[in-house]
C-alpha positions as CSV (number, residue, x, y, z in Angstrom):
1,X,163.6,-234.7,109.8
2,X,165.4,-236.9,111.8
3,X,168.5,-236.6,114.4
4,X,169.1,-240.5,115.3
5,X,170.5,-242.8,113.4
6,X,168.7,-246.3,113.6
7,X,171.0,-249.8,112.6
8,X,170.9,-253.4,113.1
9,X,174.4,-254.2,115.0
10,X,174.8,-258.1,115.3
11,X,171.1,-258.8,115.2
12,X,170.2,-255.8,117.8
13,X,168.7,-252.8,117.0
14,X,170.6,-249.4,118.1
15,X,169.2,-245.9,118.4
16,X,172.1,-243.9,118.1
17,X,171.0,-239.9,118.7
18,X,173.3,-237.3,116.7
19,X,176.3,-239.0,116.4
20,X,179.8,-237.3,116.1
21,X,179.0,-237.0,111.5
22,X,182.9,-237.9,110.8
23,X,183.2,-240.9,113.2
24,X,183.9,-244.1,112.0
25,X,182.3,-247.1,112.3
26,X,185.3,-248.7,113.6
27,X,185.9,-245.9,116.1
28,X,182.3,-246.8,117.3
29,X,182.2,-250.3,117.7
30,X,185.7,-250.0,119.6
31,X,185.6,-246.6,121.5
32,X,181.9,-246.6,122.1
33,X,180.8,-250.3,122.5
34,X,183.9,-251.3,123.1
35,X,183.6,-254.5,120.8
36,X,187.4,-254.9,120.0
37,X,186.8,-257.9,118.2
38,X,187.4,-255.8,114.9
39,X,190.5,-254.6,114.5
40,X,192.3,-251.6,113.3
41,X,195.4,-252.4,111.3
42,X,195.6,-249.6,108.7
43,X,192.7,-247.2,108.8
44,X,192.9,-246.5,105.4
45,X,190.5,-249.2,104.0
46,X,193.7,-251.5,102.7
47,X,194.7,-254.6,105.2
48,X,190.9,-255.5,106.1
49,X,191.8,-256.2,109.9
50,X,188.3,-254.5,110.7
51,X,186.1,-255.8,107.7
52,X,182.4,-256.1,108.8
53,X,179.4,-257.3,106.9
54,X,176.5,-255.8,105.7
55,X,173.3,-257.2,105.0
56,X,170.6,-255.3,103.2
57,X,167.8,-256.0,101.1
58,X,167.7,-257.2,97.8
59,X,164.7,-257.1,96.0
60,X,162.8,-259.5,98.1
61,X,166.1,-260.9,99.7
62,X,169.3,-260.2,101.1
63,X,172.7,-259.5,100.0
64,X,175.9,-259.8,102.0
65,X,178.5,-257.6,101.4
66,X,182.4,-257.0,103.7
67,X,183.3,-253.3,104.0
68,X,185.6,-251.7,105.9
69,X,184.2,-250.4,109.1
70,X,187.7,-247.7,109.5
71,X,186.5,-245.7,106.6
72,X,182.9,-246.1,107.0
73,X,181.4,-243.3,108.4
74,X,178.9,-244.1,111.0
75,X,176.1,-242.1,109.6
76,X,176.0,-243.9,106.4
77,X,174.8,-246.6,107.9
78,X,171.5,-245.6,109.0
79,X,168.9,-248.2,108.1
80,X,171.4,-250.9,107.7
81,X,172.4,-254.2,109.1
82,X,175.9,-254.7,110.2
83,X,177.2,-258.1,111.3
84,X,181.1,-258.5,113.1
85,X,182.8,-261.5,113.8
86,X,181.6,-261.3,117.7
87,X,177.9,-261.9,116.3
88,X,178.5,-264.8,114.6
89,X,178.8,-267.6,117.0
90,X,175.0,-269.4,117.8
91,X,173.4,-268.3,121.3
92,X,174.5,-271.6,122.9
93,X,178.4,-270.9,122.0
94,X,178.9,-273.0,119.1
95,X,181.4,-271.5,116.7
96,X,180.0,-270.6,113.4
97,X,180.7,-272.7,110.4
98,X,183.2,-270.3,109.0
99,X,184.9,-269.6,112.1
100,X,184.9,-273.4,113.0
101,X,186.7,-273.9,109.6
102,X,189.2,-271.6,110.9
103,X,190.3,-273.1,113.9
104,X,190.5,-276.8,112.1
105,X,192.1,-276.0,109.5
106,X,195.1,-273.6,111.6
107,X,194.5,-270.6,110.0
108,X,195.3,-268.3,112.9
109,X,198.5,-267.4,114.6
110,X,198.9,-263.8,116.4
111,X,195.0,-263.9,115.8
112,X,194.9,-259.6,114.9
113,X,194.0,-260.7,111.1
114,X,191.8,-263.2,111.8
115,X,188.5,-261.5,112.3
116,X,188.4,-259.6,109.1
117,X,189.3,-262.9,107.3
118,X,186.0,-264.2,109.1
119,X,183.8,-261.7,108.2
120,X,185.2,-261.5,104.2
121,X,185.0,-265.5,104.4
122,X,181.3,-265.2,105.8
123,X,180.1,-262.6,102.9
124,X,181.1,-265.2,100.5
125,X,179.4,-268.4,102.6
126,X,176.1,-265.8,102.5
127,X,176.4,-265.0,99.0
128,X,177.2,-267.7,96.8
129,X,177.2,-271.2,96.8
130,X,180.5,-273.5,97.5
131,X,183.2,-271.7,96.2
132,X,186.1,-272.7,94.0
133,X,190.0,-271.1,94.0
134,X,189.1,-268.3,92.1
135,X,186.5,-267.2,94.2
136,X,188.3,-267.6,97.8
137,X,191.0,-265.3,96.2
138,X,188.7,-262.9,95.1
139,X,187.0,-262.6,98.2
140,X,190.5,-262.3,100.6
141,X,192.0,-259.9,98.2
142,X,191.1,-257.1,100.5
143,X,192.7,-258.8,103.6
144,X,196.6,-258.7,105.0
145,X,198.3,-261.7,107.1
146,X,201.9,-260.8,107.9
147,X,202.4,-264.6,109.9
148,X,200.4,-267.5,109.2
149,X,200.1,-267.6,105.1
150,X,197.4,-267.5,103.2
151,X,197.2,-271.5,102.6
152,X,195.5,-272.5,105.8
153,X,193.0,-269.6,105.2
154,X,192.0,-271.0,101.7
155,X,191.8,-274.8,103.2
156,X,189.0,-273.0,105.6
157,X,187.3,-271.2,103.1
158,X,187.5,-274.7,101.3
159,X,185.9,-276.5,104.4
160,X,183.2,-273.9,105.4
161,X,180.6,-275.3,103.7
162,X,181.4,-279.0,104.4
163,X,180.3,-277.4,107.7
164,X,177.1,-275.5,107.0
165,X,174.1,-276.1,109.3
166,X,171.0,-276.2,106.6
167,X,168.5,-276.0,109.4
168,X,170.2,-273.6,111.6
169,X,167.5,-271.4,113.6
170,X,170.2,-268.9,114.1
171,X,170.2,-268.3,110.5
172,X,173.9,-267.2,109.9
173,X,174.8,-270.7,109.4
174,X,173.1,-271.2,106.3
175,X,175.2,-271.0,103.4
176,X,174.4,-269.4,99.9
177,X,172.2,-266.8,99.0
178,X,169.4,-265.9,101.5
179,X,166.9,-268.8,101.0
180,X,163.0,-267.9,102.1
181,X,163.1,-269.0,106.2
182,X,162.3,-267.7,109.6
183,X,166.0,-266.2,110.4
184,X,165.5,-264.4,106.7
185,X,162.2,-263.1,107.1
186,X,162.6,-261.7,110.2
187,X,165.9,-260.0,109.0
188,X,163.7,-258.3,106.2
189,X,161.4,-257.2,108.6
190,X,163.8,-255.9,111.0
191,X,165.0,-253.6,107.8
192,X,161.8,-252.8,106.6
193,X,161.7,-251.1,110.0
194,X,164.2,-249.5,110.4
195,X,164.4,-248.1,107.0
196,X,165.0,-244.2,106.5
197,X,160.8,-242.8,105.6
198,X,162.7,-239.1,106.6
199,X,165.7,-237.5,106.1
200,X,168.2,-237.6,108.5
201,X,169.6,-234.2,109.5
202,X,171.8,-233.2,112.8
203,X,174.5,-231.0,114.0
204,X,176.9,-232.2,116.5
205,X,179.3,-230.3,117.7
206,X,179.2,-227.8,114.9
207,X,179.5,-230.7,112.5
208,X,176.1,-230.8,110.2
209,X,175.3,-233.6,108.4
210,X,172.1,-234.9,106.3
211,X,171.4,-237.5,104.5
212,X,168.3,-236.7,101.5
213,X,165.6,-239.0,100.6
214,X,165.4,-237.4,96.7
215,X,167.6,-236.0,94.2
216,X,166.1,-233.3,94.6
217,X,166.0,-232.7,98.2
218,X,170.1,-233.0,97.6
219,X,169.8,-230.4,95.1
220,X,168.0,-227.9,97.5
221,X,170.8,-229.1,100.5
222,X,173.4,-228.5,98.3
223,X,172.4,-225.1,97.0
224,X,171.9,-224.0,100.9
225,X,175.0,-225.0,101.7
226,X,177.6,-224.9,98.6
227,X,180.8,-225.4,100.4
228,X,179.7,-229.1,101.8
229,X,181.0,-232.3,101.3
230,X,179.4,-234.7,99.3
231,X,179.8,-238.2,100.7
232,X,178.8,-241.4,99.1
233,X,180.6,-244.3,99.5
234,X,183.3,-242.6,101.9
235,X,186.2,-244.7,100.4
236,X,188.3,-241.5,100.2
237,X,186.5,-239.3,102.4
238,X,187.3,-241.7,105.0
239,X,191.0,-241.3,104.4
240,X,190.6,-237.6,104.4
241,X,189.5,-238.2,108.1
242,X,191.9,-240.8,109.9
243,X,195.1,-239.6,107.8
244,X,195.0,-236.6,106.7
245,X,192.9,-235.0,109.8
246,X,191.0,-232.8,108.0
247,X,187.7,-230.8,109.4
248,X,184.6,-231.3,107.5
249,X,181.9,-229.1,109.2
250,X,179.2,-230.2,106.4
251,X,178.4,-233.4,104.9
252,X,175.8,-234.4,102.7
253,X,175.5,-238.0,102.3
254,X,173.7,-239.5,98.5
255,X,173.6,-243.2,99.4
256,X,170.3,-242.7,100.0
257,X,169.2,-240.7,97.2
258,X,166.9,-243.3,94.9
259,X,167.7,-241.8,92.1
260,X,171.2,-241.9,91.9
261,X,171.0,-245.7,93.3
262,X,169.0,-246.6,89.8
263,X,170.9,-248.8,87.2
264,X,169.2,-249.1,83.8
265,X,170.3,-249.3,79.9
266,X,168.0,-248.8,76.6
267,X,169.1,-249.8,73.2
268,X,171.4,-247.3,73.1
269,X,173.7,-246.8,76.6
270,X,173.7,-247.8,79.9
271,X,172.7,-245.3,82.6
272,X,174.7,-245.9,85.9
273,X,172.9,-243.7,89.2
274,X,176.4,-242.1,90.3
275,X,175.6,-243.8,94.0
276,X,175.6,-247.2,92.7
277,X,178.3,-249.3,94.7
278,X,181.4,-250.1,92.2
279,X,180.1,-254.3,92.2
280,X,177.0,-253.5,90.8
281,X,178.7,-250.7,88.3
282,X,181.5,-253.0,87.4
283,X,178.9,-256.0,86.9
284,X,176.3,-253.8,84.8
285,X,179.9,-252.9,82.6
286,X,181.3,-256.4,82.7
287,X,177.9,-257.5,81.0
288,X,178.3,-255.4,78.3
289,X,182.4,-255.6,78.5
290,X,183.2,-258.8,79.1
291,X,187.2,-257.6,77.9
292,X,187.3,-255.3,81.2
293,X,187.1,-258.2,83.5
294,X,190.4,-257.9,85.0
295,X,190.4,-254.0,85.2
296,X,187.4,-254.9,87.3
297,X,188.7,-257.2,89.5
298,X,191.9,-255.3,90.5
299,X,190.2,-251.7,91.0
300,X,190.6,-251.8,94.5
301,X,189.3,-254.7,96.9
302,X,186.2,-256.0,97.4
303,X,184.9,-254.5,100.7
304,X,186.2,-251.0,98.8
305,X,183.9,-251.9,95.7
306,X,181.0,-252.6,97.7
307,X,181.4,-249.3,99.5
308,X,182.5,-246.7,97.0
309,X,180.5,-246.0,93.7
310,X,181.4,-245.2,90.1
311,X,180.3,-241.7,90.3
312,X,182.3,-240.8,93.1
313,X,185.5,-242.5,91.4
314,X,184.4,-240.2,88.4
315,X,184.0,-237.1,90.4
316,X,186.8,-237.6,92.8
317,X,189.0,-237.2,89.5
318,X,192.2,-238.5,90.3
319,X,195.0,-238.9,87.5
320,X,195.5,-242.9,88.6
321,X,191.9,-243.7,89.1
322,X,191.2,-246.4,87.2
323,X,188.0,-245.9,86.1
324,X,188.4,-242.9,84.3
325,X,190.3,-244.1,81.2
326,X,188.6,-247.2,80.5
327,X,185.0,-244.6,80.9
328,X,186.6,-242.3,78.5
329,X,187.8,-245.5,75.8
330,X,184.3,-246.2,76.3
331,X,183.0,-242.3,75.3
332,X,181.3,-242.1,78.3
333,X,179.2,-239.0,79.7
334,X,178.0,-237.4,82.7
335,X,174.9,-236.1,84.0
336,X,175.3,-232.4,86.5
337,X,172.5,-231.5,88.5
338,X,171.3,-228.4,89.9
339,X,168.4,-226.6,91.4
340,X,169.3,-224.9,88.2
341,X,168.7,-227.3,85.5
342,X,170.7,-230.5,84.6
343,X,173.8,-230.7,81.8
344,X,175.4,-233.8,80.6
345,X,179.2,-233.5,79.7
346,X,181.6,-235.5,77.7
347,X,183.6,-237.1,80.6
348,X,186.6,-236.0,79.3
349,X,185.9,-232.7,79.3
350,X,184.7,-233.1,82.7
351,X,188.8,-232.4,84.1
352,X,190.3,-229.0,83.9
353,X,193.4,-229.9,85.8
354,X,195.2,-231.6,88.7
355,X,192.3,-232.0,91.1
356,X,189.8,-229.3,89.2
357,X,186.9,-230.2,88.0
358,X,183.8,-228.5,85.3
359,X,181.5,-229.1,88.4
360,X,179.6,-225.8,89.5
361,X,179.7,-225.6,93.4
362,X,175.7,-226.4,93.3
363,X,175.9,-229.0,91.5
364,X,176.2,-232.8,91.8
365,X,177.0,-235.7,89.2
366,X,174.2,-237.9,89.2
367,X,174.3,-240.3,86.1
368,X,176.8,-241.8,84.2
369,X,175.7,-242.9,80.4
370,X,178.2,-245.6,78.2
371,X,177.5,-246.0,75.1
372,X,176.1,-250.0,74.1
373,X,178.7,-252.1,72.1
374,X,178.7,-250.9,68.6
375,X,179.6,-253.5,65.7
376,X,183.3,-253.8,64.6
377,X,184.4,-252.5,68.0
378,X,187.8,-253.3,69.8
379,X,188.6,-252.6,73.3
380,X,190.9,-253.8,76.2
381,X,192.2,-251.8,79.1
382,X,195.0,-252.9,81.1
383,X,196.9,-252.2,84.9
384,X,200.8,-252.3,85.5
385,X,201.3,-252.0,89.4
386,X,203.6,-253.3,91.3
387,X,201.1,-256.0,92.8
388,X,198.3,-257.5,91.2
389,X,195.5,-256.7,93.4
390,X,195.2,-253.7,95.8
391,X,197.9,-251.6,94.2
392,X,197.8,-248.3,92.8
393,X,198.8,-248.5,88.8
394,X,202.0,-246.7,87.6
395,X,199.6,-246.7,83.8
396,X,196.7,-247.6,83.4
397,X,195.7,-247.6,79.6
398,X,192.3,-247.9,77.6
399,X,191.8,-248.6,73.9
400,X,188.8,-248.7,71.4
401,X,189.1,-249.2,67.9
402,X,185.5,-248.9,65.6
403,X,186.0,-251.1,63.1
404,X,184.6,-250.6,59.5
405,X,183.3,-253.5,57.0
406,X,186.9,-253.2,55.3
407,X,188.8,-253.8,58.5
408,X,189.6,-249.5,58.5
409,X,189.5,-248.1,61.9
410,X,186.5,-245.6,61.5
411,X,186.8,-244.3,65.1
412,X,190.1,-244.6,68.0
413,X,189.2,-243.6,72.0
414,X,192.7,-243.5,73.3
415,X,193.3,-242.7,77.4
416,X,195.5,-243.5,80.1
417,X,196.2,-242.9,83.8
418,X,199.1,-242.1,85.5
419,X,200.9,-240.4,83.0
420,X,199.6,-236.5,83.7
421,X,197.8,-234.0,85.8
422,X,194.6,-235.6,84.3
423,X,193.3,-238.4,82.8
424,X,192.5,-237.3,78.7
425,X,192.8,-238.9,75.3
426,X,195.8,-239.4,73.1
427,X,194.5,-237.2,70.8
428,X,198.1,-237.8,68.4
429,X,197.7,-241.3,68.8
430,X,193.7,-241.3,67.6
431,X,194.8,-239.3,64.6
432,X,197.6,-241.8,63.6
433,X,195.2,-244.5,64.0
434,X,191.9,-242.9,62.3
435,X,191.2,-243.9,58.5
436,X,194.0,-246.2,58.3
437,X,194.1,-250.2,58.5
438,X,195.0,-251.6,62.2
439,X,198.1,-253.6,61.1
440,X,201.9,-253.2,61.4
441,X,202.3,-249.9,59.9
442,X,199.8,-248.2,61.5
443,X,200.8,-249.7,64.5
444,X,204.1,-248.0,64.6
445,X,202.9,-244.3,63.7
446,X,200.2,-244.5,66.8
447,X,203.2,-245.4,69.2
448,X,205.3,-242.6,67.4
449,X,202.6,-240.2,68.0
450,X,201.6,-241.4,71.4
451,X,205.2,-240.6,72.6
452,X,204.0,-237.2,71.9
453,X,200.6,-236.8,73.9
454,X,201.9,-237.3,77.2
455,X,204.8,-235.6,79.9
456,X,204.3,-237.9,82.4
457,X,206.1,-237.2,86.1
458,X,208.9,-239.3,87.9
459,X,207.6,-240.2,90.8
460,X,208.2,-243.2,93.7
461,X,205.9,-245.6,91.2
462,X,207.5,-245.1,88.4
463,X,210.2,-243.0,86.0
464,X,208.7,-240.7,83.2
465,X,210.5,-243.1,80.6
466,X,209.1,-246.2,82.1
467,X,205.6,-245.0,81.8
468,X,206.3,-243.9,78.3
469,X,207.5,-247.3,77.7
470,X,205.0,-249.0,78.9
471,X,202.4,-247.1,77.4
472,X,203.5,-248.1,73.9
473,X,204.2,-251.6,74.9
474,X,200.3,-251.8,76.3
475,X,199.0,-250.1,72.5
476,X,201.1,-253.1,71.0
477,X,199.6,-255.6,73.0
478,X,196.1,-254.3,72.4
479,X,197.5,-254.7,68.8
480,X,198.7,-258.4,69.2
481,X,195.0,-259.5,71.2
482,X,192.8,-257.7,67.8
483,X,195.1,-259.1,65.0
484,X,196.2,-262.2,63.1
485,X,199.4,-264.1,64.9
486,X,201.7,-263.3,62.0
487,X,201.0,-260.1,61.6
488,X,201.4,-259.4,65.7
489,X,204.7,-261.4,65.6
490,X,205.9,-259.0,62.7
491,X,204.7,-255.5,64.1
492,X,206.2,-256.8,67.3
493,X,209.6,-257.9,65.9
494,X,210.2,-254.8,64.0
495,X,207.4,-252.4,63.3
496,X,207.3,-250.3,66.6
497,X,210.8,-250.0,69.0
């Protein structure tokens, strides 16, 4: 066992000895080191004032991701490399490329912004190659200016590259994925080294934490020690800390657990290790999926998909999470393990009520299994918010028809968020829609019956009438996107008010 944690800050390796287990990264970097160059602006994970970036290997390179350091529990970072806007700059002062474009281009005013749009600008120099619109937004959709705009910001993520140093000894100025070179090998080494070979287990002021090696090593720390918190990506955990205040005096942190970091599929589902970060879930989806890009992109921001994973959206279990209809459209299932044995659950049946969950105090979700695309099969899923990205949804709807060879639906998945206690199937609607042709008609009984399978609140989203509304309205655009244009334009017109 260990009891200090060992990361690559800017470059420099830190041995940090039993840390406080809830403290933030954030709270370190300022409190600690007191390296204000990242900011706190919301400490909830939502304005990305204080985005860092990670780097950790890849295979046999590295990957670049932005996070957000005031959720990030300090802890979880063992083994990693983190990288802030005060590291960037080369030894002899010169600006890097990214923050070079920044300054030409105007894209600063009060300044408190501008070094999480750095660090979410440099992930995307490091990852990818010269970026187009699409991909700038994207990338700043996690981040909040109040005073300068955004356009200034997307003319320097338009120029970074122009300003790219190929040979750059420093490293950080080399655009694109990580390329074979001195700065990159060295990086790789530097991880290699100070990569967990022990679990990490402390107590600090009464506060345990641990950090398991094997699935089941979190088995056994879980069954010693039922009532702990089990902390993966910290997305909401984090929130739990700097909002609502709560004491945790036992964490036990998966993100290292190999097992649960696995991604793999056979010829009949995809298997999804519930501590996979929400990119590589929603990419290993998306490739099977392609319909569910959008859901993908707005489900959250970026630095909170490259920090929270699928299983712990799953497990977490909140009516408006919008993973858990499109996973139950889908006929998803979920693994449970124990030092008892292991269980895999329909993931519907996985909610019992507001907050309650079929999990077993001893037990811990540790794959999630979608089902491959079948032939003949239909399926969309859609948001309404009140802003396109980073908002919570008022609904959020999922559909998938099974087609048969005479155009019958064989099989309906129905499920939406945000309309009860729980996420669950319209199991009225799925009837109406069962054994019957998807056209007008059949249209209009499945928004009849969907009216029934839902009491949804009034709340400060939205009214109870407006979800109902837009429920329906969301099952007749499904309807519009699967079917002919006249037949849309009819069932529209008349065949479902």
């Amino acid at each position: 066992m260990r009891d200090t944690i060992r990361l690559l800050l800017d470059g420099s390796e830190l041995d940090i000895a039993s840390p406080p287990p809830t403290q933030t990264l954030l709270q370190y970097l300022r409190e600690t080191l007191g390296h204000t160059a990242c900011k706190e602006g919301c400490a909830e994970g939502d304005c990305g004032a204080c985005s860092v970036v990670l780097a950790e290997r890849a295979g046999t390179g590295l990957r670049w991701r932005a996070i957000n350091a005031c959720i990030a529990l300090l802890p979880s970072l063992d083994g990693k490399a983190v990288y802030t806007a005060a590291g960037l700059a080369a030894a002899d002062g010169r600006l890097h490329p990214v923050q070079q474009a920044m300054v030409e281009t105007h894209a600063s005013q009060c300044g408190f912004c501008t070094p999480g749009f750095v660090m979410s600008l440099f992930a995307l120099f490091k990852s990818a190659g010269t970026p187009d619109r699409a991909d700038i937004d994207r990338a700043l959709a996690g981040n909040l200016c109040r005073c300068t705009g955004y356009r200034p910001i997307i003319d320097a993520a338009l120029r970074m590259h122009a300003l790219a140093d190929a040979n750059d000894p420093h490293g950080l100025a080399r655009p694109g994925p990580a390329a074979a070179g001195d700065f990159e090998t060295a990086l790789l080494a530097q991880l290699d080294a100070i990569a967990p070979q022990q679990p990490l287990a402390y107590t600090h002021a009464g506060q345990h934490f641990c950090a398991p090696l094997t699935l089941s090593a979190a088995c056994h720390a879980l069954a010693a020690a039922p009532e702990a918190t089990l902390l993966a990506g910290g997305t909401d955990i984090g929130l739990w800390l700097t909002k609502a205040l709560r004491q945790l005096p036992a964490l036990i942190y998966l993100g290292r657990v190999a097992e649960l970091q696995a991604l793999a599929s056979d010829e009949h589902a995809l298997l999804i290790g519930a501590a996979v970060p929400l990119s590589d879930a929603w990419a290993a989806l998306l490739g099977e999926y392609p319909e569910l890009t959008e859901i993908a992109e707005r489900f959250a921001s970026p630095p909170i998909r490259n920090a929270g994973t699928l299983g712990g959206n799953l497990a977490n279990g909140s009516p408006i999470g919008d993973g858990l209809p499109v996973l139950i459209a889908l006929g998803a299932q979920i693994e449970l393990v124990s030092r008892r044995g292991t269980r895999w659950l329909a993931l519907e049946d996985y909610y019992l009520g507001y907050r309650r969950q079929a999990r077993q105090a001893d037990e811990l979700l540790a794959r999630i299994r979608v089902p491959r695309r079948q032939p003949g099969q239909q399926l969309a899923a859609y948001k309404v918010a009140k802003r396109y990205d980073q908002d919570i949804a008022a609904v959020c709807a999922a559909f998938s028809l099974q087609l048969d060879a005479a155009g019958s639906i064989a099989e309906a998945r129905v499920a939406c968020g945000g309309m009860a206690a729980t996420v669950h199937r319209a199991r009225g609607c799925e009837a109406a829609l069962r054994g019957r042709r998807w056209e007008a008609q059949t249209l209009a009984a499945a928004c009849t019956a969907l009216a029934t399978d839902y009491t949804p609140l009034d709340d400060l989203r939205a009214s109870a009438a407006y979800r109902q509304r837009v429920a329906a309205n969301l099952l007749r655009r499904f309807f519009s996107e699967t079917t002919a244009p006249a037949i849309a334009t009819r069932a529209v017109a008349g065949g479902c008010r």
